[in-house]
C-alpha positions as CSV (number, residue, x, y, z in Angstrom):
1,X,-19.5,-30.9,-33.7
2,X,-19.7,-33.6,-36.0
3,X,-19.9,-32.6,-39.8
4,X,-21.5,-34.9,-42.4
5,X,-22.6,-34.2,-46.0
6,X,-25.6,-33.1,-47.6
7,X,-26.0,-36.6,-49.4
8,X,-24.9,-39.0,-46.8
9,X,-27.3,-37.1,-44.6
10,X,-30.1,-37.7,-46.8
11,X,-29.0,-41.3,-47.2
12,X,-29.7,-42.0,-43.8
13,X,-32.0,-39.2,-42.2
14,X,-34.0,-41.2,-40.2
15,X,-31.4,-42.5,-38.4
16,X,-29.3,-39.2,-37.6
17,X,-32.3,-37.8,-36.2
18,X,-32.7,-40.6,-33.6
19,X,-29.0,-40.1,-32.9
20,X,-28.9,-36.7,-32.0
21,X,-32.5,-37.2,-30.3
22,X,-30.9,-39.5,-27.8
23,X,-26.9,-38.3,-27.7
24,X,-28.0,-34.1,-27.8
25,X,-25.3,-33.8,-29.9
26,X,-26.2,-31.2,-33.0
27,X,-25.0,-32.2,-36.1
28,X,-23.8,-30.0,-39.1
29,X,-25.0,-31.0,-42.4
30,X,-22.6,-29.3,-45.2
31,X,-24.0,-28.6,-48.4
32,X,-22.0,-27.3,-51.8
33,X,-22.9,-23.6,-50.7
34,X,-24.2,-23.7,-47.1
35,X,-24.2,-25.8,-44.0
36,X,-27.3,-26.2,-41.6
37,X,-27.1,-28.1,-38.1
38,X,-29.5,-30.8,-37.1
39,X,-30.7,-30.5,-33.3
40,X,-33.5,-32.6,-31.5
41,X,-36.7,-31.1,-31.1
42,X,-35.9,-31.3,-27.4
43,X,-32.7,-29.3,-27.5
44,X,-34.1,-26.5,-29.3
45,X,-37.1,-26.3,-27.1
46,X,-34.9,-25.6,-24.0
47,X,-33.1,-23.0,-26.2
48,X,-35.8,-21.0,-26.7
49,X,-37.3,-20.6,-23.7
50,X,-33.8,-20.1,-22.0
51,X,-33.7,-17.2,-24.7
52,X,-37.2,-16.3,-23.7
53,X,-36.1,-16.1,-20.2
54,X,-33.1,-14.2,-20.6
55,X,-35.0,-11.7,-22.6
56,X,-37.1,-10.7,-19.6
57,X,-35.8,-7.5,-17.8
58,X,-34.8,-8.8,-14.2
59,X,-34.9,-13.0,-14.9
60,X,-31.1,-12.8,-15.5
61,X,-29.7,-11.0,-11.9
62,X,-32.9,-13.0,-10.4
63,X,-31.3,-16.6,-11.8
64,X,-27.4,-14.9,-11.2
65,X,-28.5,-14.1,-7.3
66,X,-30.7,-17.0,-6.3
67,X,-27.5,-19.3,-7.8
68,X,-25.8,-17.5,-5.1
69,X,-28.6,-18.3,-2.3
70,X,-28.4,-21.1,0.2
71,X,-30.9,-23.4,0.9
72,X,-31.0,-22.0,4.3
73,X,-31.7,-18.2,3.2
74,X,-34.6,-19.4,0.9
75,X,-38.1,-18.5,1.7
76,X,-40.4,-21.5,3.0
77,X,-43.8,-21.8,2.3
78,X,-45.8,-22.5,5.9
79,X,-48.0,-25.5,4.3
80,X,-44.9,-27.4,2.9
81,X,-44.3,-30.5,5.6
C-alpha cells in the first residue's frame, strides 16, 4: 500500500481522492504520531456490508456451500424463460 505524508497529502487531496476512487487502491496517509488510510467511498461501502453479511448466523456456510453448487443443482424458478 502506498504510503504518502500528512502534508503532501494535504497538498494535493483532491487529486488522491480521484486516484484511489478510480484505481481502489487505499492509501496510507502518515502523520508525525499516527497514520490513517484513504479508501473510496465505494470500497468501504462493499466492506461493510460484506462485514454485515458475515455477521449473520448462517450467511457464511450459506455463501461457503452455494460456492460449491453447480449451476445444474440450483433451484429454478418455473416463470424464468
Amino acid at each position: 500500500m502506498p504510503i504518502i505524508t500528512i502534508s503532501k497529502a494535504r497538498a494535493k487531496l483532491d487529486e488522491l481522492v480521484r486516484q484511489v476512487a478510480e484505481n481502489h487502491e487505499p492509501l496510507v496517509i502518515q502523520g508525525k504520531h499516527s497514520a490513517a488510510v484513504l479508501i473510496s467511498e465505494g470500497d468501504w461501502n462493499a466492506m461493510q456490508e460484506t462485514l454485515h453479511l458475515l455477521s449473520v448466523k448462517g450467511v457464511a456456510e450459506s455463501i461457503r456451500k452455494g460456492k460449491d453448487t453447480s449451476l445444474d443443482q440450483c433451484a429454478t424458478n418455473p416463470g424464468w424463460e
